[in-house]
Steps between C-alpha positions, in 0.01 A plus 500: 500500500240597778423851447578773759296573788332851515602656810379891519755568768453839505110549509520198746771695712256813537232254700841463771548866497140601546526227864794741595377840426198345787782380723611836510168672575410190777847381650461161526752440769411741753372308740821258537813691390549855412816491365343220206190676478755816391707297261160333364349848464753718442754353288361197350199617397674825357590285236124517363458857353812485331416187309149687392728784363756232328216265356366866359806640332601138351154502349487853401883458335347147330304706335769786419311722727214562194248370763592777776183766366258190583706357850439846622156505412440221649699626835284755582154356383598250797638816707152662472307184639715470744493857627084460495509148679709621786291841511269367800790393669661868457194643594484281829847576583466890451863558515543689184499860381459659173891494434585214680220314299701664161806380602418160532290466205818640285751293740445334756155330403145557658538171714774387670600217203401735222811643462613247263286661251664835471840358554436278198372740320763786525764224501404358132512833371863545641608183418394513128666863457827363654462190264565717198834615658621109456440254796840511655476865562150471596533271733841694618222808601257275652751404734571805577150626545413172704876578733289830572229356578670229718642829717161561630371132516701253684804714571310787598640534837848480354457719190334820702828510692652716232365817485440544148331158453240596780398793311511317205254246639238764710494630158349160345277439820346848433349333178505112640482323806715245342839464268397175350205724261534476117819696454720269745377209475287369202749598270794292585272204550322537163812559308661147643190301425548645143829419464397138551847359620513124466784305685544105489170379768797396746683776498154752519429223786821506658501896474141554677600301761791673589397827452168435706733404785674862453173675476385353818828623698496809344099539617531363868871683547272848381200392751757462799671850445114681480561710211268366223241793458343238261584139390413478099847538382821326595850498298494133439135504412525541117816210504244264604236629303749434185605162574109407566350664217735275324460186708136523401559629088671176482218285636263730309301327186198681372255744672215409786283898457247326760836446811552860402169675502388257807845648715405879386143443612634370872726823499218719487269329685697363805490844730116427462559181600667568812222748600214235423672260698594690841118644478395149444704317740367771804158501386501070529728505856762354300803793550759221649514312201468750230642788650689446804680169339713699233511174278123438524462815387755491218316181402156649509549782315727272216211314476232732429746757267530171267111383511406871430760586239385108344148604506556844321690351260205217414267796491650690254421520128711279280652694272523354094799336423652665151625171373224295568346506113715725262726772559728761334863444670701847458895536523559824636859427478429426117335833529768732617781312308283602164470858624897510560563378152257681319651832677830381384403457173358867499733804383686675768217749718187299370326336783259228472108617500351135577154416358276318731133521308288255493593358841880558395428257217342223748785528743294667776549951483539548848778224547713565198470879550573434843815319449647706208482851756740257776698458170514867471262532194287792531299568202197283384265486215143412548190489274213668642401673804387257750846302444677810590271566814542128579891484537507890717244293719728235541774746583682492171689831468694676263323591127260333353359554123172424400533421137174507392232705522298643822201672446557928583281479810699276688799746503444564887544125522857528327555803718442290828680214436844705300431273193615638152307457195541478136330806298347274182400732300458926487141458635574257771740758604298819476232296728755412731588868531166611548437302806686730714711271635896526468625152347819359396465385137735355225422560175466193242654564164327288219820444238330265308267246733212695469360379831528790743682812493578843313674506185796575499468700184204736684749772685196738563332217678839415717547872596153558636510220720810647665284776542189375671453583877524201728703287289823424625683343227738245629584309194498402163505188332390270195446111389661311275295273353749205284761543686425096607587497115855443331374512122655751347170672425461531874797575583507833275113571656650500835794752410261733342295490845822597701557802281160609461505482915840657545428764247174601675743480840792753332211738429317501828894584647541788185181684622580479854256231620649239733414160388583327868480148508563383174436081328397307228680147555261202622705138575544425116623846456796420749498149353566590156620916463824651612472694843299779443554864734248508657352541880287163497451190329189335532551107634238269442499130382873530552488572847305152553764339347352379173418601127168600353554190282773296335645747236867563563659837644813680462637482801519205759424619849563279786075489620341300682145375520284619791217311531433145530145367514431211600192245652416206679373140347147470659395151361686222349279230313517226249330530169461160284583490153255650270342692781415827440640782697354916668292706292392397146664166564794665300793261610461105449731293731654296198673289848385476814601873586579625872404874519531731735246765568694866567338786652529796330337556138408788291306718755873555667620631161591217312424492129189265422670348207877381655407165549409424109788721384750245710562673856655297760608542872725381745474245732782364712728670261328299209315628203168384476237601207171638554206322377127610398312790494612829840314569767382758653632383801664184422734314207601165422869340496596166379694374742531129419896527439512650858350214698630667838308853412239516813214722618684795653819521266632825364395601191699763275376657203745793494844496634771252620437124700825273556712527156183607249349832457208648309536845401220736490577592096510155417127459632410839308608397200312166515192694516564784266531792739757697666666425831357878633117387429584162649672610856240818522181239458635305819145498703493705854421166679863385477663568796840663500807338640794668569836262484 
């Protein structure tokens, strides 16, 4: 069967939108027909901002809105260049005060196209709070809002004949010289592209024809009775926007960034454009074809929008693409399903404190602890200071432990950033005191580890820590240290922890001390003990969705695994029989041997010795053994039983490709370590990849 063609409708569309947003600013048609150069202008080419809102929200909703924090970023980086490149052209013009010059940055825009920015901007945040309420009721307000907004648009004239709708709408102009701003428009726009409605191509054809038709009456009927204050927003307008956006989703096949970036670029650019090319056209005696002649000057400034945009876009740096060697492929989905079942497995009023040290186990900090606070999670455990500091940077809120130690002096530094730490010991917290500083603390309890902590025999010690100025005691908790263990042995170490802790606990609440935030289970602790009162349980390997190693639990809990990682074949080559093959000639082809060279080795985490204790990967959904001595950099794969493996193929080492899988305690085991030490040695220089 001949495969599909890719066609990027979408990104392709934007290129078509970005030629009518110039119509609109050139009128084409003004030299041979008003009436068409209005209809061109004024209603066809309205259909252009709306598709940039739709083509944002069904992107944004793709994405189940966890992209929003970066869109917006995005948004007004662009919104600050433009404000600076139009700047001389403000200055030349000289038309604005101090509040006028407010208003438009907050509203209206700084240029006369600029106020896309703040509409988009204001209308994403609306749209993704009405989201939550459900689409159908969000789109139900949106429609509202953008009926409001129509009042002092198109129907203007009409609307202001009631009383209470004129003062309704000198209100709004007090704020905004238009109705079709953030709150009116985006919104409904943003919310339809989200809700990504695909009809049969006919029908979405059959539909956009029709209601074009209607939207064209409904325009030039509103021109002839005079009463459009503006002409962004019509009643049929988001019909046809539907049945389009969905004429074009069901051509749509893949993604074309380069249509897209190349149409935002023309946007911005084009008002420059048309200023370049009325100075230039008087300055070379050439005004009656590339000013006077409305389509030579359409054409003119088309042309040199696209060549500029094309040029800035060759000029730019290229930026790295993350799958281009090896990569770690995270399911945030898998992510917030663990977190859900974990808190379910938790007794009634414990809450999930999730542990994302050591680069939340090689899943990437700031993305995990990202995603877990839009799944309502809002405690985290961390292992040192500059973790902590790294994730408030990154605008991670809510608390965040540092479970190890952090030398006394940096208390300010806990102080700035609202961190809490972990008193280790009676001296660490007498230092801490003595900085000065207040500090929220939890105290560790050392029931029988013997790693960090007080004992919980030592009451003296406990009580003067309650005691010490500047320590705000938070919390209180402990580590159990075989609870991965079901030998009986184990079993009865563990239980003697958990009454040593709680016994420490029922004294601290006998002599008055509050023990606040109280926990001692860690993922095999909710794996393998009955729920335990408490305020938090500590989530770690669990929450990625796989076990420290291959040593059964008591309960089953429906996890899944997180990360994926995975590489590209660099080289495939032929080695003859008896040919020796990488680093101390370690494999011998005993056939004529195809291998494939993969790009990733132990420098990215791997353990050295996989390959001799039998590791294997995935290609094409087919196992295929490694061979020789790891890399740094590079490994070896026989792939002679996969004669169509090429340069270029997907490799996977962890995770799922067609029907087979490799799990990440499997791989562990092979080598004699843990699944923890494995996934926390993946190397920095593997890009992240959200899916």
């Amino acid at each position: 069967m001949k495969p599909k063609t890719r066609f990027p409708a979408l990104d392709r569309f934007r290129l078509l939108a970005a030629v009518l947003v110039i119509c609109n600013h050139t009128s084409p048609l003004a030299s041979y027909t008003a009436l068409g150069d209005f209809w061109l202008t004024r209603v066809l080419a309205r259909l252009a901002v709306p598709f940039f809102f739709m083509v944002s929200g069904y992107f944004l909703a793709q994405g189940k809105w966890r992209s929003l924090g970066a869109f917006l970023k995005k948004l007004l980086l662009l919104y600050g260049c433009a404000i600076l490149l139009y700047l001389p052209l403000n200055w030349y013009s000289g038309s604005y005060t101090p509040g006028q010059w407010l208003r438009n940055l907050l509203a209206e825009g700084t240029f006369y196209h600029l106020w896309y920015f703040p509409a988009t901007i204001l209308g994403a945040v609306v749209a993704r709070q009405l989201s939550r309420l459900g689409l159908p009721a969000a789109l139900g307000i949106a429609a509202v809002l953008y009926l409001v907004g129509l009042g002092g648009d198109s129907y203007y004239g009409l609307a202001v004949q009631v009383p209470a709708l004129k003062a309704l709408y000198d209100g709004i102009f007090t704020l905004c010289g238009h109705s079709r701003n953030g709150l009116f428009f985006a919104p409904l726009f943003l919310l339809l592209g989200a809700a990504g409605v695909t009809l049969r191509r006919w029908t979405a054809a059959a539909g956009f024809s029709l209601s074009l038709v209607l939207l064209s009456a409904e325009g030039l009927w509103l021109h002839s009775l005079g009463v459009q204050r503006h002409d962004s927003m019509y009643l049929a307008l988001p019909v046809v926007m539907l049945f389009l956006f969905s004429l074009l989703q069901s051509c749509n096949s893949g993604r074309d960034k380069r249509a897209g970036d190349l149409a935002q670029l023309v946007y911005l650019l084009h008002p420059w454009c048309i200023v370049l090319v009325r100075g230039g056209a008087k300055a070379l005696g050439l005004e009656g074809l590339f000013i006077e002649n409305s389509l030579g000057h359409f054409a003119a400034v088309a042309i040199f929008s696209f060549c500029a945009a094309g040029l800035l876009l060759r000029l730019r740096p290229r930026k790295l693409r993350p799958k281009s060697r090896a990569w770690r492929e995270i399911d945030l989905d898998a992510l917030v399903h663990n977190a859900r079942v974990l808190q379910s497995a938790l007794a009634p009023g414990c809450r999930l404190m999730t542990v994302v040290k050591a680069d939340a186990y090689g899943h990437g900090a700031v993305t995990v602890a990202k995603a877990l606070r839009r799944a309502k999670v809002d405690a985290f455990a961390v292992s040192c200071l500059a973790e902590g500091v790294a994730l408030r940077r990154r605008g991670v809120r809510g608390t965040i432990l540092i479970l190890g130690y952090t030398p006394p002096e940096d208390a300010p530094v806990l102080a700035r950033w609202h961190l809490t730490q972990t008193v280790v010991d009676e001296a660490h917290g007498q230092a801490l005191s003595a900085q000065g500083v207040p500090v929220s603390v939890h105290l560790a309890l050392d029931t029988g580890m013997h790693r960090l902590g007080l004992s919980t025999v030592d009451y003296a010690t406990i009580a003067r820590m309650y005691r010490l100025p500047n320590l705000k005691i938070r919390g209180v908790f402990s580590h159990l240290c075989v609870s991965d263990s079901q030998a009986p042995e184990d079993v009865a170490f563990t239980y003697a922890q958990l009454t040593r802790f709680y016994g420490t606990l029922d004294w601290l609440r006998n002599q008055g001390l509050d023990p606040g935030a109280v926990h001692i289970q860690s993922s095999y602790g909710i794996w393998n003990l009955p729920q335990q009162s408490c305020t938090y349980a500590r989530a770690g390997i669990a929450l990625y969705g796989v076990h420290s190693g291959t040593a059964p639990t008591r309960r089953s809990l429906d996890l899944r695994p997180v990360l994926s990682l995975r590489a590209r074949v660099a080289s495939v080559r032929t080695v003859p029989t008896g040919q020796g093959v990488g680093y101390g000639l370690d494999f011998h082809a005993r056939r004529d041997t195809r291998l494939a060279v993969v790009s990733i080795g132990y420098a990215d985490g791997l353990p050295r010795c996989l390959a001799q204790q039998g590791g294997q990967v995935l290609i094409r959904g087919q196992l295929c053994p490694m061979v020789g001595r790891m890399c740094m950099d590079q490994l070896l794969v026989d792939v002679t039983d996969l004669p169509q493996a090429v340069p270029g193929d997907m490799v996977t080492l962890i995770g799922r490709d067609g029907d087979g899988e490799l799990r990440a305690e499997e791989l562990a085991w092979q080598c004699g370590t843990i699944t923890n030490e494995l996934l926390s040695r993946m190397g920095a220089r593997l890009p992240l990849v959200s899916v």
